[in-house]
C-alpha positions as CSV (number, residue, x, y, z in Angstrom):
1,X,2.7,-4.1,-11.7
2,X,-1.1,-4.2,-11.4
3,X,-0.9,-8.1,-12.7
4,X,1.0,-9.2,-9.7
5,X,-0.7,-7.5,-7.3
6,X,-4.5,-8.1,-8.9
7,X,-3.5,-12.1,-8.6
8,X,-2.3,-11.9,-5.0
9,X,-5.5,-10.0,-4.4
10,X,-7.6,-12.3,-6.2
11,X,-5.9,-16.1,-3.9
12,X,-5.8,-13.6,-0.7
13,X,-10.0,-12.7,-0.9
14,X,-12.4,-15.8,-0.2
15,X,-15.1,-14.0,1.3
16,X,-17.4,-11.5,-0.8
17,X,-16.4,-8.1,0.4
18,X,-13.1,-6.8,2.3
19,X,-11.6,-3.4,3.0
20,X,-7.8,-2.6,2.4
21,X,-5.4,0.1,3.3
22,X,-2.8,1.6,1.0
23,X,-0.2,3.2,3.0
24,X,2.9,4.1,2.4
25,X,5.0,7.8,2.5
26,X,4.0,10.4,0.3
27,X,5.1,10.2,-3.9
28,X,5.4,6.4,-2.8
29,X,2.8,6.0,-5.7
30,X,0.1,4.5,-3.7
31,X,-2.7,6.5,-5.7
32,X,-1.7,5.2,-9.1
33,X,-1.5,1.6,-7.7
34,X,-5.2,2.3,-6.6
35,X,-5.9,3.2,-10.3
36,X,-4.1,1.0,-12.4
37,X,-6.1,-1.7,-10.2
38,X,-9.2,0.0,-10.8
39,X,-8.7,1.2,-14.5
40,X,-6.3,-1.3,-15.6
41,X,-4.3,2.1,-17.2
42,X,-2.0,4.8,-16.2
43,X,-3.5,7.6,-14.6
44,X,-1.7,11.4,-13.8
45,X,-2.5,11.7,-10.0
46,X,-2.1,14.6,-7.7
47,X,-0.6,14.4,-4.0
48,X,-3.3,13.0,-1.8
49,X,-4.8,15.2,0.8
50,X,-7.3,12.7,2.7
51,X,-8.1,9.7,1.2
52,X,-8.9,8.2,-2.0
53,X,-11.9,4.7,-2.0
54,X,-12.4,2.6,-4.8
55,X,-14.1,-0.8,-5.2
56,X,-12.7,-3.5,-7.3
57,X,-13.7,-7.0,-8.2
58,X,-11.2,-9.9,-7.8
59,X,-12.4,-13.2,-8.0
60,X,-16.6,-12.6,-7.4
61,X,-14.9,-10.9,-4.2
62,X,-15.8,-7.1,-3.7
63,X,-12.1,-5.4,-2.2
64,X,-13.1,-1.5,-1.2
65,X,-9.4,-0.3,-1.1
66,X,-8.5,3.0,0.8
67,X,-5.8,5.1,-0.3
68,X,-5.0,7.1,2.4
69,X,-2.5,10.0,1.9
70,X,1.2,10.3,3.2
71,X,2.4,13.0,4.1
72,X,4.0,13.2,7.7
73,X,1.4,15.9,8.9
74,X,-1.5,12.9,7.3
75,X,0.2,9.8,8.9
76,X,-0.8,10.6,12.6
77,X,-4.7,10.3,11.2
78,X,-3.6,6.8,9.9
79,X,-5.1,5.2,12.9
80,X,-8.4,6.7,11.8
81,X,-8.6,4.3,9.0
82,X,-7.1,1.1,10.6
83,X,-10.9,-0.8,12.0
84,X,-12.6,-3.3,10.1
85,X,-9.7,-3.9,7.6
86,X,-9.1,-7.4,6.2
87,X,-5.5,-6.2,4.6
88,X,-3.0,-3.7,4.3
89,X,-0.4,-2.9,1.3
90,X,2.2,-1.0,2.0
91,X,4.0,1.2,-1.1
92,X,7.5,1.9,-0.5
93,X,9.1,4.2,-3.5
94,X,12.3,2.4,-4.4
95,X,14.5,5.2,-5.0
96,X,13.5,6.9,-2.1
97,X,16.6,6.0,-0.1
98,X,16.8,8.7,2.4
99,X,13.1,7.7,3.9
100,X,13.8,3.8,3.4
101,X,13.9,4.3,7.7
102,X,10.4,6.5,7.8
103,X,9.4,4.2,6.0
104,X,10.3,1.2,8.3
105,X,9.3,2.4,11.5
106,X,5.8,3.2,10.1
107,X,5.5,-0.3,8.8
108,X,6.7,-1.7,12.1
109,X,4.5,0.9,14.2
110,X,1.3,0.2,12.4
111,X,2.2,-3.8,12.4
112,X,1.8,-2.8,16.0
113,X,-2.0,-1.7,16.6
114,X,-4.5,-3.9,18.0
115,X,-6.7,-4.2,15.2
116,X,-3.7,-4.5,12.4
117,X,-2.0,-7.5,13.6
118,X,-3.6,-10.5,12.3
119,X,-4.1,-8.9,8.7
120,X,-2.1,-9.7,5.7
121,X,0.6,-7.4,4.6
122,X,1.7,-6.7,1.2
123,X,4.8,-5.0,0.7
124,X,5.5,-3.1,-2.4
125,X,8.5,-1.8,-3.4
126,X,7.7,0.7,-6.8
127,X,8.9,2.2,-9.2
128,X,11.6,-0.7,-9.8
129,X,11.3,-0.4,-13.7
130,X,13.5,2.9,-13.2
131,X,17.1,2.9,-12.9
132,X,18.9,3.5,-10.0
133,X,16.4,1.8,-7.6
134,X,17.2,-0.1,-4.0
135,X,18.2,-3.6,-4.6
136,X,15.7,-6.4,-3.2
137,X,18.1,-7.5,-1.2
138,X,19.2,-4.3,0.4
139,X,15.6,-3.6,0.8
140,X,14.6,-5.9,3.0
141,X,17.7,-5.9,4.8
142,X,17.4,-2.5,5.7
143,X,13.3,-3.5,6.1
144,X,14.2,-5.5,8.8
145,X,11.9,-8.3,7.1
């Protein structure tokens, strides 16, 4: 997981320092993508209340990456976080099937605001090593990708 996402950081980041949302719904697993990133290893989070900020190293290029918490009472403050970021990954939990919509119109609504829409997106479906998860192709169907 942290492989793919590290290289695609690493060909994405030129310049030497950029800020980057995590986003996603809550238990999406946007806090232990931050840290398998940061520490290269699994670590037991908690639900996120705020925000989580971490700075990594990909290619001589400094990526602060903000991990900003989900839940539905949180994602109104989302907008809080959006200026001066240079990219935005967006965790989607795969067997999360009844919030697969929530989760759509959030990615469409932030896509949306004025300082968001020329910044590269990255969306990640998790948690596809379990059984039972959406299908890619379902996925971004129901996406609307």
């Amino acid at each position: 997981m942290a492989s793919y996402i590290r290289t695609i950081l690493g060909k994405l980041f030129g310049k030497s320092e950029y800020r980057t949302l995590i986003m996603g719904l809550d238990a999406a697993g946007k806090t232990s993508i931050l840290y398998r990133l940061k520490l290269n290893e699994h670590v037991m989070t908690i639900p996120t209340i705020g925000f989580n900020v971490e700075t990594l190293t990909f290619n001589k290029a400094s990526v602060t990456m903000w991990d900003v918490g989900g839940r539905d009472k949180i994602r109104p403050l989302w907008r809080h976080y959006f200026q001066n970021t240079q990219g935005l990954i967006f965790v989607i939990d795969s067997h999360d099937v009844e919030r697969l919509e929530n989760a759509r119109d959030d990615i469409w609504r932030i896509l949306g605001e004025d300082e968001l829409r020329e910044i590269p997106l990255l969306i990640y479906f998790n948690k596809t090593d379990l059984p039972n998860g959406l299908k890619q192709e379902y996925a971004i169907k129901e996406m609307k990708l």
